[in-house]
Backbone as CSV, one residue per row, in Angstrom:
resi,resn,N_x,N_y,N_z,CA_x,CA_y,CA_z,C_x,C_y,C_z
1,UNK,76.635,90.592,132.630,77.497,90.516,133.777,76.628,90.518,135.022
2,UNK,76.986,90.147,135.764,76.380,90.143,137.508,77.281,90.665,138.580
3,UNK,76.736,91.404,139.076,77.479,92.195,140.017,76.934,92.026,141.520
4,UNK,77.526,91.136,142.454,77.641,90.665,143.826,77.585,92.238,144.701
5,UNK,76.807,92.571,145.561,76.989,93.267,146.485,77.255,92.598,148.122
6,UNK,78.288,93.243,149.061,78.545,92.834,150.009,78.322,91.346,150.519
7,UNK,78.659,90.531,149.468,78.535,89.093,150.181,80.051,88.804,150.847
8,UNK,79.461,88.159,151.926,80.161,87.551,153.175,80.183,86.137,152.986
9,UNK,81.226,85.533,153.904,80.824,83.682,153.625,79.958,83.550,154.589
10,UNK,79.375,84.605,155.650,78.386,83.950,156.443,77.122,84.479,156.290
11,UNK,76.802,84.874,154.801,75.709,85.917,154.422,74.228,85.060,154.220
12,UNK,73.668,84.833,154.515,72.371,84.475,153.564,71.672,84.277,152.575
13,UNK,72.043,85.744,152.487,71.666,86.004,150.723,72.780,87.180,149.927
14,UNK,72.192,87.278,148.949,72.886,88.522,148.522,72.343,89.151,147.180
15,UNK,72.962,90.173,146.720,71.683,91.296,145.875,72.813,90.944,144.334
16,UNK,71.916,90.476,143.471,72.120,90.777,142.044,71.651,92.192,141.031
17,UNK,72.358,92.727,140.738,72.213,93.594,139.702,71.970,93.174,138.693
18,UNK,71.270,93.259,137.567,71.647,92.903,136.476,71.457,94.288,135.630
19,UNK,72.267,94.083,134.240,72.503,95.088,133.770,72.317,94.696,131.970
20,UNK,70.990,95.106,131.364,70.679,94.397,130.109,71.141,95.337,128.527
21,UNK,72.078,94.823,128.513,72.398,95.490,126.913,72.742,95.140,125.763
22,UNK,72.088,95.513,124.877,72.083,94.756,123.088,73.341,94.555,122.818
23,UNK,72.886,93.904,121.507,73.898,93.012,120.824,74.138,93.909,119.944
24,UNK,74.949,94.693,119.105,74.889,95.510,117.904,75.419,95.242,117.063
25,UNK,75.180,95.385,115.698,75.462,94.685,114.797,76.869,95.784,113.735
26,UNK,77.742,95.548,113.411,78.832,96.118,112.880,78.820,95.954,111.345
27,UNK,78.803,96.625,110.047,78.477,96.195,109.183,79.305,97.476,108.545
28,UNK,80.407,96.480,107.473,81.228,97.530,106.440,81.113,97.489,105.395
29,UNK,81.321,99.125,104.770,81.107,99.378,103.651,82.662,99.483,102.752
30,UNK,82.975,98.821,101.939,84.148,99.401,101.264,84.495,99.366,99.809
31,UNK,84.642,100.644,99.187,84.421,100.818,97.615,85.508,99.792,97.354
32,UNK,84.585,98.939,96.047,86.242,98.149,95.132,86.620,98.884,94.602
33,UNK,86.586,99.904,94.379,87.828,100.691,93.255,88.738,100.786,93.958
34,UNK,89.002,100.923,95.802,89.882,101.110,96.306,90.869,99.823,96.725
35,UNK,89.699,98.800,96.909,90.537,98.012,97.273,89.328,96.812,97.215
36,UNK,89.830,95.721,97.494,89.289,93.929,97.084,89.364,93.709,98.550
37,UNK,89.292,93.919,99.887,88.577,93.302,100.943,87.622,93.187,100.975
38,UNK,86.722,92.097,101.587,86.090,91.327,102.050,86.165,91.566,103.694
39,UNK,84.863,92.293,104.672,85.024,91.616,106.270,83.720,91.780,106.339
40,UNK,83.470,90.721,106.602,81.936,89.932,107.466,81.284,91.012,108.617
41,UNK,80.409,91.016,108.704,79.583,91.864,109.738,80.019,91.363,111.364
42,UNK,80.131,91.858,112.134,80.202,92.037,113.613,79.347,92.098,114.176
43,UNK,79.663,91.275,115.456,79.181,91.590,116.636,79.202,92.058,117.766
44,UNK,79.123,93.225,118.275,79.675,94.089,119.714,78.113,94.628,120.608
45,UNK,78.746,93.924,121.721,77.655,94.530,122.982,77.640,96.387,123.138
46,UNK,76.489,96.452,123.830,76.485,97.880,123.727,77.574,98.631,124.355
47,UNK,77.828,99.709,124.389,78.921,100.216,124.547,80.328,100.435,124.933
48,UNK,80.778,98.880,124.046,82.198,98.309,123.961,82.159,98.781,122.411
49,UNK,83.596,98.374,122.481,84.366,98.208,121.445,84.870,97.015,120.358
50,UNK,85.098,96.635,119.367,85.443,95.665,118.727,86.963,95.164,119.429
51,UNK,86.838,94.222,119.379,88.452,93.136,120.064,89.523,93.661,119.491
52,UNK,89.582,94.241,117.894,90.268,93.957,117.428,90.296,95.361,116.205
53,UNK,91.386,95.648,115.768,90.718,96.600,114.334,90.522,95.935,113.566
54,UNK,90.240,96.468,112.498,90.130,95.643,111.121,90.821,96.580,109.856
55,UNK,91.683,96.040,109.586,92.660,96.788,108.320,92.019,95.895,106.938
56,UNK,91.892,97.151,105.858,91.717,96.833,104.750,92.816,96.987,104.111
57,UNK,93.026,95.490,103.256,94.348,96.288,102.379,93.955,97.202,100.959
58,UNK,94.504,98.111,100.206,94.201,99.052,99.496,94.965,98.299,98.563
59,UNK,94.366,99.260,97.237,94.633,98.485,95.803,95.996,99.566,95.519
60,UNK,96.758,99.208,94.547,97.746,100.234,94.016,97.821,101.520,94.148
61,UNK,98.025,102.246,94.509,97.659,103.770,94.275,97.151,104.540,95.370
62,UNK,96.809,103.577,96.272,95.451,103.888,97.337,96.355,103.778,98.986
63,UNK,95.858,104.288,99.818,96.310,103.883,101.252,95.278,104.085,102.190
64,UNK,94.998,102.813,102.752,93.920,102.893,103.670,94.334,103.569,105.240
65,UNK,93.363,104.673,105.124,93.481,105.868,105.899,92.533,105.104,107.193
66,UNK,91.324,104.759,107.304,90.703,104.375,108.259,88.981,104.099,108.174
67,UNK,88.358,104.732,109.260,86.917,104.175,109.173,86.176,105.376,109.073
68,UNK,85.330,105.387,108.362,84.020,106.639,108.923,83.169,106.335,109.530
69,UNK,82.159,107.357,110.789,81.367,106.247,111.423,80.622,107.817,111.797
70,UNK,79.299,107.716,110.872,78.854,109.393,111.418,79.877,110.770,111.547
71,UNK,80.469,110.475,110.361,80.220,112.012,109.532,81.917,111.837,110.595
72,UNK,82.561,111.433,111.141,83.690,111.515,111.882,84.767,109.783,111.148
73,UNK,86.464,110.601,111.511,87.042,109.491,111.212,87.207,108.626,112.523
74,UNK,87.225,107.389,112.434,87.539,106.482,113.575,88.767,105.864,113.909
75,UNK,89.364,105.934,114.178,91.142,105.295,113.710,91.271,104.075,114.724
76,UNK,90.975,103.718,115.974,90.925,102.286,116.639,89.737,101.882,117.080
77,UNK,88.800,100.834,116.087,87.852,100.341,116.561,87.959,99.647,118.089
78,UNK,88.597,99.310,118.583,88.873,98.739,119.856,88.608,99.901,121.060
79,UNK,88.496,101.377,120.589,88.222,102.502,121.790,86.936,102.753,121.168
80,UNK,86.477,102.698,120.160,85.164,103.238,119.894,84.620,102.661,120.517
81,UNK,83.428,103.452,121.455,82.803,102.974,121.670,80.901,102.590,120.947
82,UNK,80.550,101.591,120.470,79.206,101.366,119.697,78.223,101.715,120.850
83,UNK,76.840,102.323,120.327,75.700,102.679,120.621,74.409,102.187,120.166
84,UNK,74.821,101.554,118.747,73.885,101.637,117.897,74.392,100.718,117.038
85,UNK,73.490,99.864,115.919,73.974,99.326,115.269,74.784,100.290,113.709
86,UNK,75.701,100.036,113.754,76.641,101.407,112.730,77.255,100.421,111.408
87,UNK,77.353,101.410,110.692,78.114,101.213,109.226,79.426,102.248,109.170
88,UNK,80.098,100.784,109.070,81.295,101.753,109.210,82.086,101.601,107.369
89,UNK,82.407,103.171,106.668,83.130,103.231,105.670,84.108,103.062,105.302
90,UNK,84.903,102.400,105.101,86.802,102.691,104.471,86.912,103.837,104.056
91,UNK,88.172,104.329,104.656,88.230,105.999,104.135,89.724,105.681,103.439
92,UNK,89.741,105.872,102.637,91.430,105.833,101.608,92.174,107.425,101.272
93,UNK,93.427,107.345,101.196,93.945,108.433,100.532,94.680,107.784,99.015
94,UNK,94.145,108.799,98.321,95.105,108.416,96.988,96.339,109.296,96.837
95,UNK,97.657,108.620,95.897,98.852,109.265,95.697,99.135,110.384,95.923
96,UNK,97.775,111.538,95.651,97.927,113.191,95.722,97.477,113.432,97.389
97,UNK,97.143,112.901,98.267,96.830,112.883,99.182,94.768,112.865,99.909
98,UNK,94.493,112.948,99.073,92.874,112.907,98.252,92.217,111.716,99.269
99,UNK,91.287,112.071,100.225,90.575,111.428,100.894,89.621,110.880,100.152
100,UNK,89.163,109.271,99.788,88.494,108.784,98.734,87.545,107.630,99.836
101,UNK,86.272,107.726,99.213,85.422,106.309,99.607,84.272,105.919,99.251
């Protein structure tokens, strides 16, 4: 992004900021016993969020609960904010209520 300070239409010049931050790479893990998705690795600038969530569907038995991301659950990739390039887990509950992944 570029960020304009105090320009005028009768200015001369004017001051650019620039502001340099990685590309990070998004990469999921998700057991098949729970479920048969498939999602491709991501791409998110540094400390945004993904556009979008990403729902796994769960196999019989199973209900996809959400993401793990360092030892914490994540529930809308779209507020997380990334730092780092991360692996994010499928976290499932089974029938008895049983956090599985």
């Amino acid at each position: 992004k570029i960020y304009l300070n105090e320009v005028t239409d009768d200015s001369d010049y004017f001051t650019i900021n620039a502001v340099y931050k990685k590309m990070l790479t998004v990469k999921y893990s998700i057991n098949t016993a729970y479920s048969a998705s498939v999602i491709r690795n991501d791409s998110v600038i540094e400390g945004n969020g993904l556009e979008s969530n990403r729902t796994v569907v769960a196999k019989t038995g199973y209900t996809f609960k959400g993401w793990f991301v360092q030892g914490r659950t994540v529930i809308d990739l779209s507020t997380y904010k990334f730092t780092e390039d991360t692996v994010l887990v499928a976290v499932f509950t089974d029938s008895e209520g049983n956090e599985v992944w």
